[in-house]
Every structure is written in C-alpha cells, then in structure tokens.
C-alpha positions as CSV (number, residue, x, y, z in Angstrom):
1,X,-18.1,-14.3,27.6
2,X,-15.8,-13.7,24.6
3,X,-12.3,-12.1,25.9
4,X,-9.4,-10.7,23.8
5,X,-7.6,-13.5,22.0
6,X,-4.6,-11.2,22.0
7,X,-2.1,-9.1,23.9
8,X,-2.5,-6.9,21.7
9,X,-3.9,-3.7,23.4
10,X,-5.2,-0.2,22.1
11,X,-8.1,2.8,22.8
12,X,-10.6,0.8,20.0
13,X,-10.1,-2.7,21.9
14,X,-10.4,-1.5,25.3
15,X,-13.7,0.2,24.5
16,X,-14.9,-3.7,22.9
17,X,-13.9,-5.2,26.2
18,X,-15.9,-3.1,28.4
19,X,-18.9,-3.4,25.9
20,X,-18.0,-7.4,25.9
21,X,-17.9,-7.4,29.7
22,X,-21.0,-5.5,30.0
23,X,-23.0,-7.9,27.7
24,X,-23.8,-5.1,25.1
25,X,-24.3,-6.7,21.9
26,X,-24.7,-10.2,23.6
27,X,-21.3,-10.3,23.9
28,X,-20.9,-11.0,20.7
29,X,-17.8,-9.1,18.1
30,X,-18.9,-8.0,14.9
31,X,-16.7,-6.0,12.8
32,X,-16.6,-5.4,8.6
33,X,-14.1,-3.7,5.9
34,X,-16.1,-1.6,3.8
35,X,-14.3,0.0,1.2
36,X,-15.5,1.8,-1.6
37,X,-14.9,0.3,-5.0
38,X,-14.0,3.6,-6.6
39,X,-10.2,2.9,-6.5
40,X,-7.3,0.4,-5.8
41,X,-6.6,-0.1,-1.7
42,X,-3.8,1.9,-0.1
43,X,-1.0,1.0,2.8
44,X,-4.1,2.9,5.2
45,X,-6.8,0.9,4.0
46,X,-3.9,-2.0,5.1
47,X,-4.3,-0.5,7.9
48,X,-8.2,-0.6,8.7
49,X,-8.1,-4.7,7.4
50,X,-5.9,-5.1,9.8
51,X,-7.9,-3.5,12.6
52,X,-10.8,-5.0,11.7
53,X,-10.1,-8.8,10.4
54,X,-7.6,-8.5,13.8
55,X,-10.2,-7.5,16.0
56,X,-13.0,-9.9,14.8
57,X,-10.3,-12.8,15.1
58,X,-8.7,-11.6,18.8
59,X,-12.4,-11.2,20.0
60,X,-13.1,-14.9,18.3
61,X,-16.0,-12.8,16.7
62,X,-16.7,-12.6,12.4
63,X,-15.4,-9.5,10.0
64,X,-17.4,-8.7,6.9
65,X,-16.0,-7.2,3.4
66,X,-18.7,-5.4,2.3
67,X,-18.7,-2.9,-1.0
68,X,-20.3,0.5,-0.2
69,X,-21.3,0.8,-3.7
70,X,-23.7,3.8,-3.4
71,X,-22.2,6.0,-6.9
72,X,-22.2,3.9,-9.9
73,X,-20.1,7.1,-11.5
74,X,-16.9,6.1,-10.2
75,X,-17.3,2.2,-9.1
76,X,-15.9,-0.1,-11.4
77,X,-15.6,-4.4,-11.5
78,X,-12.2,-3.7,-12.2
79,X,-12.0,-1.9,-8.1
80,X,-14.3,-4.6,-6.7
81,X,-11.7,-7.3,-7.9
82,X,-8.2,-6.0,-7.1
83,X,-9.9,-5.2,-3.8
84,X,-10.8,-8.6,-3.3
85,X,-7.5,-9.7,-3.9
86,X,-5.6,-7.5,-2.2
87,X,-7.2,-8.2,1.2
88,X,-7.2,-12.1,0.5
89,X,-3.2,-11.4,-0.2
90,X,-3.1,-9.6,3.1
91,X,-4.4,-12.8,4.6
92,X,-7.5,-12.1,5.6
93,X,-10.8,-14.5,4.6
94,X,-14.3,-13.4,4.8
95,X,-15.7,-16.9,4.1
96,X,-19.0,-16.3,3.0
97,X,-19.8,-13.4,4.0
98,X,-19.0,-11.4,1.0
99,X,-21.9,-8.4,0.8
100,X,-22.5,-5.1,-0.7
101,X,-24.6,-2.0,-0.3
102,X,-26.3,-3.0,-3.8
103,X,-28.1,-5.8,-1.8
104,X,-29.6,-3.6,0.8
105,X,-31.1,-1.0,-2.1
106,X,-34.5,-2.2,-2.0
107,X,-34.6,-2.2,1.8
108,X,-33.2,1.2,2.0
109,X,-35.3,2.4,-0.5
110,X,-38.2,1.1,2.4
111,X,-36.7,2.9,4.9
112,X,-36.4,6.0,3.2
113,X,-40.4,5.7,2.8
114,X,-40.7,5.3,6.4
115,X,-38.5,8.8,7.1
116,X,-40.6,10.1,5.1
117,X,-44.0,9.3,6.5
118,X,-42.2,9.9,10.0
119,X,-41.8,13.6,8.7
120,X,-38.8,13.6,8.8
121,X,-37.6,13.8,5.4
122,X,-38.6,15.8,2.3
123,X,-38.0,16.0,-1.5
124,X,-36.3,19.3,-2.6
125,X,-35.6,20.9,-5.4
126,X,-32.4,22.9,-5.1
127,X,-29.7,22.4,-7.1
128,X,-26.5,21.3,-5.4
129,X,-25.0,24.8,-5.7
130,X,-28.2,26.0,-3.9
131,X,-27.7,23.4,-1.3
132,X,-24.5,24.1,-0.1
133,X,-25.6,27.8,-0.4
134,X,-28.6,27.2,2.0
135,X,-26.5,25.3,4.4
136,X,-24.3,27.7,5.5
137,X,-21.0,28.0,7.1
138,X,-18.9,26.7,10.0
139,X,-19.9,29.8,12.1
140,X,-23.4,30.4,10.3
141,X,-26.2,28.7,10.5
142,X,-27.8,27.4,7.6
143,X,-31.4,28.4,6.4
144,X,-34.6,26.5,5.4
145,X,-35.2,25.0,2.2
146,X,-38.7,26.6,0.7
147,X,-39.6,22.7,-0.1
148,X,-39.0,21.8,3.5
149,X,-42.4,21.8,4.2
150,X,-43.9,20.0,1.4
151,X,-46.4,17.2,2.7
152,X,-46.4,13.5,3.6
153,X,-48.2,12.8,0.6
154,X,-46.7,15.4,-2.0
155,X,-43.1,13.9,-0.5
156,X,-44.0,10.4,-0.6
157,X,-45.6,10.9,-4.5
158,X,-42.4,12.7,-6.1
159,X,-40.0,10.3,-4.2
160,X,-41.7,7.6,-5.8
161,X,-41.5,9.2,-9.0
162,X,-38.0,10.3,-8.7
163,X,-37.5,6.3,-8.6
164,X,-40.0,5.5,-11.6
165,X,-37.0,8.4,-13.2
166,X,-39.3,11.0,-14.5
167,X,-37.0,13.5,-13.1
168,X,-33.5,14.3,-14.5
169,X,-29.9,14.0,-13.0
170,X,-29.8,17.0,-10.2
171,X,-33.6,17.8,-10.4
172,X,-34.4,16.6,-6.9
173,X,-33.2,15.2,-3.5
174,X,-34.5,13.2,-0.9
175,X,-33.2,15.1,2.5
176,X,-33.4,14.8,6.0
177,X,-35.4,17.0,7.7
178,X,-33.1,17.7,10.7
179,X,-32.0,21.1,12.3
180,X,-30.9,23.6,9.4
181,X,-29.3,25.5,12.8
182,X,-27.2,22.6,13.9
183,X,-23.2,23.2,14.8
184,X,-22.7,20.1,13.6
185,X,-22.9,20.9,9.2
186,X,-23.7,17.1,8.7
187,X,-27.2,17.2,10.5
188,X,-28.3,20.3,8.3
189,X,-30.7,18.2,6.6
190,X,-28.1,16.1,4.8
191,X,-28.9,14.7,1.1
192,X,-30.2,10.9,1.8
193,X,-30.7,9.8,-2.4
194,X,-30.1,12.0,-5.6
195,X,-31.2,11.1,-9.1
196,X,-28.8,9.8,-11.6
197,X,-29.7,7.6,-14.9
198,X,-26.5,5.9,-14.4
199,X,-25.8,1.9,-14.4
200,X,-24.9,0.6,-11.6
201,X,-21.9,-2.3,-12.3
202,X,-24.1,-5.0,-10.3
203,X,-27.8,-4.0,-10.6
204,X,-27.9,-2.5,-14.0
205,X,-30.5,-0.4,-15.2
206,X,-32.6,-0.9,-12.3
207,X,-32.1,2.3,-10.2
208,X,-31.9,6.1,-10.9
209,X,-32.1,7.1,-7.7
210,X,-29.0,6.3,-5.4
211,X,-28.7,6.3,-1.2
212,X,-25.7,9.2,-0.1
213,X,-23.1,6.9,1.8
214,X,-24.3,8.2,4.8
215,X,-27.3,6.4,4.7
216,X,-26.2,3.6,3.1
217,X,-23.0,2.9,5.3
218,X,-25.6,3.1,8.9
219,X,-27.8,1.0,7.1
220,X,-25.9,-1.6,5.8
221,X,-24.0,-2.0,9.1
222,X,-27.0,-2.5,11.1
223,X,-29.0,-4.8,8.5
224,X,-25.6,-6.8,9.0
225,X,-25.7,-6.9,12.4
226,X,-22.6,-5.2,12.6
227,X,-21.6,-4.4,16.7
228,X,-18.5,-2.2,16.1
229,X,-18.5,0.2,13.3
230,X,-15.0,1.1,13.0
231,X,-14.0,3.9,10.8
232,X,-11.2,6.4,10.1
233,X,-11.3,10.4,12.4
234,X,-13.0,12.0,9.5
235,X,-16.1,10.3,10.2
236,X,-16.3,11.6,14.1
237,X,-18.7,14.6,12.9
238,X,-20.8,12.2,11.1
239,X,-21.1,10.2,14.0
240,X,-24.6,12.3,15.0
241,X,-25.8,11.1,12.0
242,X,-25.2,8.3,11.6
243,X,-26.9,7.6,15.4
244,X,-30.0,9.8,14.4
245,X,-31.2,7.7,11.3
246,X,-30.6,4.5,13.7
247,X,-32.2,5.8,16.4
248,X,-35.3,7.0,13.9
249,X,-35.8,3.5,12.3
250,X,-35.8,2.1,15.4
251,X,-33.8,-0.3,14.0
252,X,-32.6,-3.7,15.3
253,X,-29.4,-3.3,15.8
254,X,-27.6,0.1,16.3
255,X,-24.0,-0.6,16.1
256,X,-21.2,1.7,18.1
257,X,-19.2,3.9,15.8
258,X,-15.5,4.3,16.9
259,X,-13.0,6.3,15.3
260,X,-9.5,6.4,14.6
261,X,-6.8,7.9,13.0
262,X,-6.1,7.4,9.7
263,X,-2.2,6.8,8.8
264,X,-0.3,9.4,7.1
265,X,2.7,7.9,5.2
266,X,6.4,10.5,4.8
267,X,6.8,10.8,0.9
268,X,4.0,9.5,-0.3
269,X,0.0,10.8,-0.7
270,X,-3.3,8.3,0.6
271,X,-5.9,10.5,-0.9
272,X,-7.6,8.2,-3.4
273,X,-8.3,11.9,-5.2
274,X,-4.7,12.3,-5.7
275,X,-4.1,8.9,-6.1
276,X,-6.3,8.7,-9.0
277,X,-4.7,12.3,-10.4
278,X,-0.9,10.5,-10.6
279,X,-2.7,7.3,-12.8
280,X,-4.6,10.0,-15.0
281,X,-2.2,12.3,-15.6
282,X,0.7,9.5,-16.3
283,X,3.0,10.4,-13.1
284,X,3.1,7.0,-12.7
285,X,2.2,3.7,-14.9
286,X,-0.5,2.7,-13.3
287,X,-2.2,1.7,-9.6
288,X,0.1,-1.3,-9.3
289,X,3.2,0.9,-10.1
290,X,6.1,-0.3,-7.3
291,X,6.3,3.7,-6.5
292,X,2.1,3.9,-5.9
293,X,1.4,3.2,-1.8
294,X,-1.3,0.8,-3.3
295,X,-1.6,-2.6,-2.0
296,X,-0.8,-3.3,-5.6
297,X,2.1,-1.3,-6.0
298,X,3.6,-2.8,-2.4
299,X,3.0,-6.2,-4.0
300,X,5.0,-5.5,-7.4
301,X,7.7,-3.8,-5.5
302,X,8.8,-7.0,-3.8
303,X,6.6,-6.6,-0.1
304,X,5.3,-9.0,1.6
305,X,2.2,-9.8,3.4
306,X,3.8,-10.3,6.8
307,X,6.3,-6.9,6.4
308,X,2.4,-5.0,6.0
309,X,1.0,-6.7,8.7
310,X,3.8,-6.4,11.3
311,X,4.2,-2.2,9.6
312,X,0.1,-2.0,10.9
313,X,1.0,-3.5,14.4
314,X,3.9,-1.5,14.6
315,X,2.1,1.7,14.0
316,X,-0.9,1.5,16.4
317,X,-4.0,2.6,16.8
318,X,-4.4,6.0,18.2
319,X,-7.1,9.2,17.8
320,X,-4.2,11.1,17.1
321,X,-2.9,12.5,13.6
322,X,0.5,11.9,12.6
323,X,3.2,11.7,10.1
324,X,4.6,8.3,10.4
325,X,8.0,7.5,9.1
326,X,8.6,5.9,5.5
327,X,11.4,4.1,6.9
328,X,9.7,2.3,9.3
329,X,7.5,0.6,6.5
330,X,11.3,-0.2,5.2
331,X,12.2,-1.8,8.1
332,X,9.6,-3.9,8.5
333,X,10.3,-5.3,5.1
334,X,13.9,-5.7,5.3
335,X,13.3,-7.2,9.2
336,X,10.8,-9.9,7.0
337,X,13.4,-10.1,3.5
338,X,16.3,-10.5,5.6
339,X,14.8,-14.2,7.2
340,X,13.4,-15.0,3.9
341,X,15.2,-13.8,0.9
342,X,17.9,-15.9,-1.0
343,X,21.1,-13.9,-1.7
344,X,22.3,-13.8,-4.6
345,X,25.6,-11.6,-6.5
346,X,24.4,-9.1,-9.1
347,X,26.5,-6.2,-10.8
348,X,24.5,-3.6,-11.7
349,X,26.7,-1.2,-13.5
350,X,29.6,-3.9,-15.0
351,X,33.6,-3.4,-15.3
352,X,35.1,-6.4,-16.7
353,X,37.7,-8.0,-15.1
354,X,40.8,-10.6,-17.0
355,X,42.7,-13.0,-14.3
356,X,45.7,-12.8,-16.4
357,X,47.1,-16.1,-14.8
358,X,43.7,-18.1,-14.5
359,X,43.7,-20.6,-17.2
360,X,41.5,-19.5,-20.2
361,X,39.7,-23.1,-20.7
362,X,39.0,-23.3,-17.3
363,X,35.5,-22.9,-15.3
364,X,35.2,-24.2,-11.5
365,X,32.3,-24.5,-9.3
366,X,32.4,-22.2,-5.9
367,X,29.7,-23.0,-3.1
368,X,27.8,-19.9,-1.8
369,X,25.6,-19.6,1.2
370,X,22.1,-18.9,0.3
371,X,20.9,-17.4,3.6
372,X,23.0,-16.8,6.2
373,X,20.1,-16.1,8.6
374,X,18.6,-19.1,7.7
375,X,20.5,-22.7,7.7
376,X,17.8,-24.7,6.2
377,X,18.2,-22.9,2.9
378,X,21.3,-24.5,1.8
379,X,23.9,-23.7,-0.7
380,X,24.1,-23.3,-4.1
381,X,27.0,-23.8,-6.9
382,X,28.4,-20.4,-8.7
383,X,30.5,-20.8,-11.8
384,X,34.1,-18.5,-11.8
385,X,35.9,-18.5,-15.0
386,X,38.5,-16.3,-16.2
387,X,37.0,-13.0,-17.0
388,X,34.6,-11.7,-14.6
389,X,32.5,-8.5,-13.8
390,X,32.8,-6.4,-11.0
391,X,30.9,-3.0,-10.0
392,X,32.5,0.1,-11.4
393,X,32.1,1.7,-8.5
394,X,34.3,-0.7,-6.7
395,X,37.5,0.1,-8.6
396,X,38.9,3.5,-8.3
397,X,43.0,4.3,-10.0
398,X,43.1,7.4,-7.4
399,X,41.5,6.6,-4.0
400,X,40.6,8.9,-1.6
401,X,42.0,8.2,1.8
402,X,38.7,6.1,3.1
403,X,38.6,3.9,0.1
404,X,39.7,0.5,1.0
405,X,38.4,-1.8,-2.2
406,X,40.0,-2.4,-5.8
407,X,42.9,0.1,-6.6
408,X,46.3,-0.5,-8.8
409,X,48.2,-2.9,-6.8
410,X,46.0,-3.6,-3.7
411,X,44.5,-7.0,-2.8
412,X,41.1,-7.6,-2.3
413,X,38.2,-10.7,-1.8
414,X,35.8,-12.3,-4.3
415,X,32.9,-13.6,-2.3
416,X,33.5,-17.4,-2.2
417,X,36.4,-17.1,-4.2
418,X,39.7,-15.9,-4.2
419,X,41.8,-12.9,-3.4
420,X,43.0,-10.9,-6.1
421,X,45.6,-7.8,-7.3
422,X,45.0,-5.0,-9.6
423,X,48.4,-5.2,-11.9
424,X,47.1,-3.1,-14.9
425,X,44.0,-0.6,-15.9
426,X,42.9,-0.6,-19.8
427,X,41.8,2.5,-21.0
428,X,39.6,3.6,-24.0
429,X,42.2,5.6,-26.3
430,X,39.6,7.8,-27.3
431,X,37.8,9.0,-23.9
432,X,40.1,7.8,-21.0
433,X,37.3,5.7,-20.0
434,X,37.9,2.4,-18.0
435,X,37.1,-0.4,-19.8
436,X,39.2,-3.2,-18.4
437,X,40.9,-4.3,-15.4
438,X,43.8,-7.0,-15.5
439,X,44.5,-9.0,-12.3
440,X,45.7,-12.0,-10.6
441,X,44.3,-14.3,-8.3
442,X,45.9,-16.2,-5.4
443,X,45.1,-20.2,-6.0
444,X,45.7,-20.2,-2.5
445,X,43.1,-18.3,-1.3
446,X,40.0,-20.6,-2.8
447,X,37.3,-19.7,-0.7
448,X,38.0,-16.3,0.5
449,X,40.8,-17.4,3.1
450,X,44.3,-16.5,2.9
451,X,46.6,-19.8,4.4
452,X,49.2,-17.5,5.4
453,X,46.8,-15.3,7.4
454,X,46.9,-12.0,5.5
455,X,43.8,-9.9,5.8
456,X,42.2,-7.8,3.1
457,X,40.3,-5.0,4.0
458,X,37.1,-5.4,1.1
459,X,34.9,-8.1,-0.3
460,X,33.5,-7.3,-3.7
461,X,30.6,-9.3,-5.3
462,X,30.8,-10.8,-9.0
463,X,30.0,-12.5,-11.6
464,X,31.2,-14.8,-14.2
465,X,31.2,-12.8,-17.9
466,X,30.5,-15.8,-20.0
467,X,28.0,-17.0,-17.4
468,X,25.9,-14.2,-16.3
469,X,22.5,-13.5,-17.5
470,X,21.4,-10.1,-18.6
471,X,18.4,-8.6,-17.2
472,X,16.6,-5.3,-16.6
473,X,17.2,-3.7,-13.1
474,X,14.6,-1.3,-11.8
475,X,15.8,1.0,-9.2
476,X,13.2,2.8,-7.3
477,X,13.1,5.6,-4.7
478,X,10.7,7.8,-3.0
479,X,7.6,9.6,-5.4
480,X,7.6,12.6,-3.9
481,X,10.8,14.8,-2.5
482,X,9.4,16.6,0.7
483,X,7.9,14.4,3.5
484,X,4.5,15.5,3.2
485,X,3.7,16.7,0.0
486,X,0.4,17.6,0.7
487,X,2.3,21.0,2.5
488,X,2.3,23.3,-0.6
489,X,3.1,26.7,-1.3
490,X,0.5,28.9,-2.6
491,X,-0.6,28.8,-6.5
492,X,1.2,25.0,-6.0
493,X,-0.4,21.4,-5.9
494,X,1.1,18.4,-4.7
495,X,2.6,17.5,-8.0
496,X,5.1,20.1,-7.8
497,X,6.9,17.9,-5.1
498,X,7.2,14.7,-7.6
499,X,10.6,13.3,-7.6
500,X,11.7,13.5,-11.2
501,X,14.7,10.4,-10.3
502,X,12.1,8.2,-8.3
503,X,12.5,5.8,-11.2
504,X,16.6,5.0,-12.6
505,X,16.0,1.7,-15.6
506,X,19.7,-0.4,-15.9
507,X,19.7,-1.8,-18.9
508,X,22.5,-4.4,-19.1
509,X,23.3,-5.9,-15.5
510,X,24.5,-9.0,-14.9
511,X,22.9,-11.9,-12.5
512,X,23.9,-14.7,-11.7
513,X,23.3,-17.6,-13.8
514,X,21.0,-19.1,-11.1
515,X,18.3,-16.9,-11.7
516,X,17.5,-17.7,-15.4
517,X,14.2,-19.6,-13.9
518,X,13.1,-16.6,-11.4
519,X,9.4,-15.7,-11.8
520,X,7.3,-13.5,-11.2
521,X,7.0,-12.4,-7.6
522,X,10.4,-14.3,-6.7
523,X,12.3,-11.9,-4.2
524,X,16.1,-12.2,-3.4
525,X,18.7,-10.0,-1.5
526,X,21.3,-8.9,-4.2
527,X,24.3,-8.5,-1.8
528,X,25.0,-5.4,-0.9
529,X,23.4,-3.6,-3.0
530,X,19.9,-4.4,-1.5
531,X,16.4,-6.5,-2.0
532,X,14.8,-7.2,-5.4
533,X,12.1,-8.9,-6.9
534,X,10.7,-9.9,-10.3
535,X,8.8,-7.8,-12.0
536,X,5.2,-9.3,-14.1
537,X,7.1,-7.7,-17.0
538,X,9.8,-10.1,-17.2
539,X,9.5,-13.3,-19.5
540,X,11.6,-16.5,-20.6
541,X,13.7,-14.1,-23.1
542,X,13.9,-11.0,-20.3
543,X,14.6,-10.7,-17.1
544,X,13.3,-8.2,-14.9
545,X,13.8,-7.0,-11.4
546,X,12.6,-4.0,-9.1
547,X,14.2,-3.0,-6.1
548,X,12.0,-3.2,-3.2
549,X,14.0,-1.7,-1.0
550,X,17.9,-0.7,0.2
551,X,20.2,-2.2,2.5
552,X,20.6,1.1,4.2
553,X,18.3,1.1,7.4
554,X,17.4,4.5,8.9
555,X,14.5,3.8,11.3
556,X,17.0,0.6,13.2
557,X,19.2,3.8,13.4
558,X,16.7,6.1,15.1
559,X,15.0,3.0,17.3
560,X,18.3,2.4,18.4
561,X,19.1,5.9,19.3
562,X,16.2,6.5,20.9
563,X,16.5,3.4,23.2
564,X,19.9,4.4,24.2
C-alpha cells in the first residue's frame, strides 16, 4: 500500500489516504496540472503545482502537465511555453508525460456520438443570448429548448455536419440533455461543442467544432487515468457534472474531484481577466513585469523557487476563502535571500564625500564579509580611496533629536573602514543645495574598531567615487493601493486602485566595483537598503537592478506577536 511520503498533512491528503487505505483506485496516486494556455501562470497557479506535483511525489504516485486547450481564440504557443517553464523553474518534472486536450479530440468527438445515441444530448439552435435566456436564474428554473427533442438520427446527422463545418460560428450547439429544472445552473443542459472556424495552435485547420472545458477537462482526466482530480472552489458546482458524463460513458476510470480554495493575494489581482486587462491597457510592461503576481514577474523581481514553494506550504490547503497577507510572500523570500544572497554596499541616491587628510594618490584594499549567515561564502576585497559616496539621506546639518548618523562635527563608521568627522558642508551658491561633505578619518580605526574604545552610534554604507560603477536601480512596491482591489465602489473597476508610485527608476547609483560582471538573474542584499537582482535589461555597458523586496519585515512582526 502506497502511504504519505510526508508529514505534511491537510483536508485534500487525508481524503487520498482513506481512498489509499481503502484500495480505491488500486492504491495507486494519480494527480495532473492542467492549466489553460490562455495566459502566463500566477502565484495561485504556484499554488495548485505545488499541491499537485507534492501530492503525486508524497504518495510516491506520477503528476501530469496537461494543456486544456479546448478555445483556440485565446490559446497561444507563446502561453504553452512560458507555462512550461515556469513550472520546470518551480522544480517540478513531468518526465514524459507531457499531454494535452488536443490529443483526446478525436476520442471526445466519439464520445459525444455515443451521448448522443444514448439520448442524452441534442443539437440546438439558439444563439448564446437565447441560451442563457432559456436557462434561467439562480431561483428560476430554466425552460426547454424547442430543439430538445430533435431525434437520434436528425441529432447524430447535423452534429456530423456541424464537424464537416457547413454551419457558421454560433449557428448550433451540441448540449446535454439533462434537467432544464435542476438547482444546480451547470446541469441545465450545459453546451458540450460549439462551432468556430478557428485554428487551433496544435491541430490546425482540422476542427470547427470545439469540446466546452467541461467535457474536455472529465474527459481528459479519465482517458489519463487520472485518480484525484484536484481543482480550485469554483469548480464544486460543476462537480455534478463532471460525475454525470463519467458515470454516462461508463467510463474506465472515474476519477474523484476535490476542491479547494484558491489563494487570494493582499495588493495584488489573480484573475487571468484582469491580468490580461493591466498587459493590454499598458498598466504594466508586460506578463513578466517584477510588479505582475505572474510566475514570470516573481522570477524578474529577484524570487526564488524555494521562497514560492515554502510561501505554498506556508499558506495551506483549506476549503475556505481568504485574503492572505502580501507580506508573508515577503517573508518567505527574505527568510530564503537572507541564507543565500551576497551583500554588497550600494548608494542609491549619492552625496560625495572628501577625507580632507587621506592622501589623494592613495587607494587601499578593505576585506568585507560576503554573508554573514553563511561562512562558506568568504570575503571579498573593496577599494577606499579619498573621495567617497554616501546616501544623502544619511547626512543631515540640523538633526532631529532621534538622528544619530552623519551631522557637523559627529563621528560615525564606514563599514569595514574607518570612523570619520563631519568638519565642513559645501553648498551650491545658487540653491543651498548640499553638494559636498568634507571629513576626516581616524587611521586608527581601520576596520571599523576604535583602539581607544570609543563607540559610535551609526554605520553608514559606501562606496569609492572613482571606483563605483553606475547602474540603473529599479525600486518597486505594491500595484495596487487597497488590499483587495477587487472591493470597488460603484461606477469604479479595479484600475482605480493602481498605485501610480509602484514603480520609482534611479538613474545614477553607485555599486560597488564588484558587480561589473553581475548577470542576469544574479541576486544580492544591498545593505540596508534591501534585496536586488539583475534585471534581463541590463547589458555589458548597463547595469540594471530591481528590488525584490525590503529589509523591513512585517509578517516576522505579526508571527511574533501573535506567538507571544
């Protein structure tokens, strides 16, 4: 008998091990990822790989990815591919058992012949206005079509010529001949193919007629074999139907559908209809933009693999709706970034800096920690020469009371350097504006360390002027200002919630001279100041770098408080 692999436990798992331990399915664990390739994947579609390539793996059983490519409208190569990668990114391998609806067409097409000479399905000729006019509401019932009772024969002759295409787009459905009365709106004889002359992006010209997902998805799964359907809450009330065309074809293999709820992510939309809206309408650049919740998007921003995977564990599986946290998808990442990431000094917005009593000629090699989390990492060698930059922000000529870094006449640390004084501030005669700050070092003090024992109160990150690289510096923040845009005023759309500073471009930071070689994907912690990767965009001449995500860490704030 196959048991859990895990110790992981949930709702979805417990119901597999009471079907294991009763022998259903031969014991065996069959699960599959079947997106629709109509769209780039989302953090919830993370979420169902994760269930389902988890499952399959805990239960030592196999996990399909299989394309429900029923509407050739909106599928596209350019879908099938990213999806492909993202879930191989994710680390997850289907082996060979790549499939798609597209292969099963021919068979469906079979088993729709069979409804029909059951009886219990039937060409009609409504439009689709007239369709959803017939069906009726959520408290009436729905009436009769006046094709319902069209013959085996007449049925069976215009389905075939619906797929010979002598009829145009709309003209005629196929439709299950159910209960027109049901409570349930899905078993109201539901639409099973539709015409449309459209190519498909695998089969070509071949078809005009194309199966409704419904059919297709029940289908598919049980020509697969597939023991555990696993799908997201909005699927419960198709569950009847999904049962009742497997239970009519007498199939092989009826597999158990088990729903879930799908994640909801603060800040951010998982509607691939929305999603598709921001990338039309230019909200954003694109699917992979770092502020898009794609899998794509996660990827350019800096996350990793693991950060997802451990975010989906984290999270659960419940039947429940809720809101979950942004920050705890932050979390995760910094939790992984903080083990992983190199740090290196960056100034972002740059005040220059003159150690009057440094010598000019001179240049001198200081050794900085690379990880401090993580010994095996080493050091590395950081040039400091006479004139430096420091953040603007860490200088101020009137404090407040709390400030405790670079003022006129206080001393402060250079990480891995020395301590220095603030003895004069050089203005811009025509604005006032800061422009230069003139200060001595201690020789003493190489290293941070003061031999007399004086303590300094700040630590201020640097970098050498005539050393530092320029690059591009990305800073990103939250898409949408409330926490669930889709809660909108009346005569408003989700739009009107779009954060018009999610996206701040610095021009002219400074990095350290270390990172000339970064490519593409590289991610690092810029100390303090937060975690950044390269962006694709950068390139031997330019440097560029997105910030994946802030030192600041709200949900280890509320964890904590909720533990204490």
């Amino acid at each position: 008998m196959t048991t859990p692999d895990s110790a992981r436990s949930d709702f979805i798992r417990d119901i597999i091990t009471g079907d294991v331990k009763t022998g259903k399915y031969g014991g065996k664990v069959y699960t599959r990822f079947p997106p629709e390739p109509n769209g780039y994947l989302h953090i919830g579609h993370a979420k169902s790989i994760c269930l389902n390539f988890g499952i399959a793996k805990d239960f030592k059983g196999l996990c399909n990815l299989r394309f429900d490519d029923t509407n050739p409208t909106k599928e596209e190569v350019e879908y099938v591919e990213s999806i492909k990668k993202d879930v191989r990114w994710l680390g997850f391998d289907w082996e060979d058992r790549l499939f798609y609806a597209s292969d099963y067409f021919e068979q469906m097409c079979r088993y729709a012949v069979q409804i029909i000479k059951m009886g219990k399905a039937y060409v009609c000729d409504l439009s689709a206005d007239e369709i959803r006019e017939y069906r009726g509401t959520l408290t009436e019932p729905g009436k009769d079509s006046p094709y319902r009772n069209r013959s085996v024969e007449e049925n069976l002759d215009l389905f075939e010529r619906m797929r010979a295409g002598e009829f145009p787009d709309g003209s005629r459905t196929l439709r299950a001949k159910i209960d027109m009365k049901s409570g349930n709106i899905n078993m109201r004889d539901p639409v099973i193919y539709r015409i449309m002359h459209m190519p498909h992006h695998r089969t070509g010209d071949k078809w005009c007629i194309y199966p409704m997902y419904d059919f297709a998805h029940c289908i598919s799964d049980s020509i697969e074999g597939i023991t555990h359907s696993i799908c997201t809450l909005e699927f419960e009330d198709h569950r009847p139907l999904y049962d009742w065309f497997l239970d009519e074809l007498e199939v092989d293999c009826h597999p158990k559908q088990i729903e879930f709820a799908r994640l909801n992510l603060s800040h951010t939309v998982l509607s691939k209809r929305k999603l598709i809206k921001l990338v039309e309408d230019g909200n954003v650049t694109g699917w992979d933009d770092p502020r898009m919740p794609t899998i794509a998007g996660l990827r350019r921003r800096g996350y990793t693999p693991e950060a997802v995977r451990n975010f989906c564990e984290r999270i659960g599986v419940s039947k429940r709706d809720n809101l979950v946290d942004i920050s705890l998808l932050e979390y995760c990442i910094r939790e992984d970034l903080n083990k992983r990431a190199p740090r290196v000094m960056v100034v972002l917005h740059s005040l220059r800096v003159v150690i009057v009593n440094y010598p000019e000629e001179k240049t001198e090699e200081l050794e900085a920690i690379n990880n401090p989390e993580d010994a095996t990492m080493g050091t590395r060698k950081i040039p400091f020469s006479r004139v430096l930059y420091i953040e603007q922000e860490d200088f101020q000529e009137a404090p407040p009371k709390q400030f405790f870094r670079l003022v006129p006449g206080r001393e402060v640390r250079l990480r891995y350097a020395y301590f220095i004084k603030c003895v004069d501030v050089i203005k811009d005669t025509n604005t006032g504006r800061i422009i230069e700050l003139h200060c001595t070092y201690d020789p003493e003090t190489r290293g941070g360390n003061a031999p007399d024992g004086r303590k300094v109160k700040a630590t201020l990150h640097w970098v050498s002027a005539s050393h530092a690289v320029d690059a591009e510096v990305r800073l990103y923040d939250y898409l949408f200002l409330k926490a669930d845009p889709t809660d909108i005023e009346e005569g408003k759309d989700f739009k009107s919630h779009i954060n018009p500073n999610s996206l701040e471009i610095l021009k002219s930071c400074r990095v350290e001279p270390g990172l000339k070689g970064a490519t593409q994907g590289d991610c690092y912690q810029f100390e303090r100041l937060g975690y950044f990767c390269v962006d694709k965009d950068s390139s031997d001449n330019k440097l560029v770098f997105n910030r994946t995500v802030t030192l600041r860490d709200t949900w280890a704030k509320i964890e904590k408080k909720g533990k204490g």
